[in-house]
N, C-alpha and C positions, 0 to 999 in steps of 0.2 A: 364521752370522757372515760379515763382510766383511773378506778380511785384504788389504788394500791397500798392496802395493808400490810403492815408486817409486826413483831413483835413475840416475846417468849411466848412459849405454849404456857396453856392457859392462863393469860392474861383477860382475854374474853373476844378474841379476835373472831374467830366461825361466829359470834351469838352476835357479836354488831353488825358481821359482813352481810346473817341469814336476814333481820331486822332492817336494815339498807339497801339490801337489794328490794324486799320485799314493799318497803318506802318507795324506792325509787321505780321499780317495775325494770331493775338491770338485772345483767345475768351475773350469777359468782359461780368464779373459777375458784375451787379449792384444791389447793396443790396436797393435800393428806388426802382426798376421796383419789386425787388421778394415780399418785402414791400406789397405793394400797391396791389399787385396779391391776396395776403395771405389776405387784409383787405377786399377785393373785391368779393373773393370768401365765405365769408361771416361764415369763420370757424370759427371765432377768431373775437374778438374786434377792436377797435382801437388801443387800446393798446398790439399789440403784444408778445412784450419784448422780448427776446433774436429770435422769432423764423424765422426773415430774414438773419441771420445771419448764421444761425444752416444750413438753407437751402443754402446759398452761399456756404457754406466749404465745404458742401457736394458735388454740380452740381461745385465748383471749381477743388477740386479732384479727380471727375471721370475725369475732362478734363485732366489735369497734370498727371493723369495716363496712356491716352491714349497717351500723349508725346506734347499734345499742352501747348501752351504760355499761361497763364490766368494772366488779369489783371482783380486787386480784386478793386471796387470801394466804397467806403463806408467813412460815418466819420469818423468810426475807433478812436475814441474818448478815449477810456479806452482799458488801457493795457491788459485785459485779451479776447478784440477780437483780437488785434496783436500778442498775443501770440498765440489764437487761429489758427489765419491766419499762422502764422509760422509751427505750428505742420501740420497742413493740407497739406503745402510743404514736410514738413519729414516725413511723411509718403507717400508720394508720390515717397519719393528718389529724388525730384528734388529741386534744389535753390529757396532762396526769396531774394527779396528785397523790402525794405519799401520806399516808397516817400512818404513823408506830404508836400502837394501842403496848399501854404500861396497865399496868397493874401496883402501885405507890405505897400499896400495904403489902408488907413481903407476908405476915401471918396469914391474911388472905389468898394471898397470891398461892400460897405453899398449900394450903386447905384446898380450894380448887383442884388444883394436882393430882391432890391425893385421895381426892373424893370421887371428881369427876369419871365418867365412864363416857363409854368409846362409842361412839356413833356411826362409825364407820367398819362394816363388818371383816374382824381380823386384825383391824391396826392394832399394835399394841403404842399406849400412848408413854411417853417419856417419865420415868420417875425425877422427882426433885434431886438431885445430885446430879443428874444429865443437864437440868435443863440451868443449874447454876453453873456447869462447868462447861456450857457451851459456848462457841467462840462465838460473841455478837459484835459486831464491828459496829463504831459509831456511825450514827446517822451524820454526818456535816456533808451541805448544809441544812438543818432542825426542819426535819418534817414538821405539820400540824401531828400534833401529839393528844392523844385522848386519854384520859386516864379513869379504868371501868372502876376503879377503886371509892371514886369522887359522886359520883353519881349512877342510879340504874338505866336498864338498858334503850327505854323509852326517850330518855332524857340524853343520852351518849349521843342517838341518831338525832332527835330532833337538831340539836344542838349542831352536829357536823354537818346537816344536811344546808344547814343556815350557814357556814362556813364556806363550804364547796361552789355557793354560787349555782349559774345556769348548770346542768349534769348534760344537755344537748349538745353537742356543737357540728 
């Protein structure tokens, strides 16, 4: 199975993908660690554009071929990566499913941001003005939606994992 995250930065999307895969025994692609690899290894710009992405479907698909669980972690921002992320399962032959992890408390939401530190050595992570003035395209049609605001991070997975059904197929 393909369980494909997406959602603003820091809503909490890396803390339920690490927590879920970890649950599950899948593998996660995180498209900020392949990122930051790509800007580091000094091929390409800062500005990348599509090719963190282009690189997740790929290293997602070889996993989903060999019959692992991959959880896709990413913005996932605009419809034509979730589409993308979709065909990358069907051709695979195996299921997706979409979560867009919210964050419902905006004072929280913004506190995160501005607190949080970077995991990923050299990323610089998006300030609150970016991540309010970035283009998110609605989700239709309504992924399962998680929302880290509601509940902590124990309780997020348990709960989606009871949602998702069989993760084999």
């Amino acid at each position: 199975m393909l369980i494909i995250l997406g959602g603003l930065p820091g809503t909490g999307k890396t803390t339920v993908a690490r927590a879920l895969a970890k649950q599950l025994h899948a593998v996660h692609v995180r498209v900020d660690t392949i990122e930051q690899s790509i800007r580091a290894s000094g091929g390409l710009n800062s500005d990348i554009g599509p090719a963190g992405y282009v690189v997740a479907y790929g290293v997602a698909e070889d996993n989903l071929t060999l019959g692992n669980t991959v959880i896709a972690d990413s913005v996932n921002c605009l419809r034509v990566t979730r589409d993308a992320w979709l065909s990358v399962a069907k051709r695979s032959g195996k299921s997706a499913i979409e979560v867009e992890i919210i964050c419902s408390d905006k004072v929280e939401h913004r506190r995160r941001v501005e607190t949080r530190k970077t995991d990923v050595r050299g990323l610089t992570k998006p300030k609150w003005e970016e991540i309010t003035n970035r283009v998110y395209e609605d989700w239709m049609p309504r992924p399962l939606v998680i929302d880290t605001a509601k509940m902590g991070v124990d309780e997020l997975v348990a709960d989606l994992i009871s949602k998702l059904g069989p993760t084999k197929s």
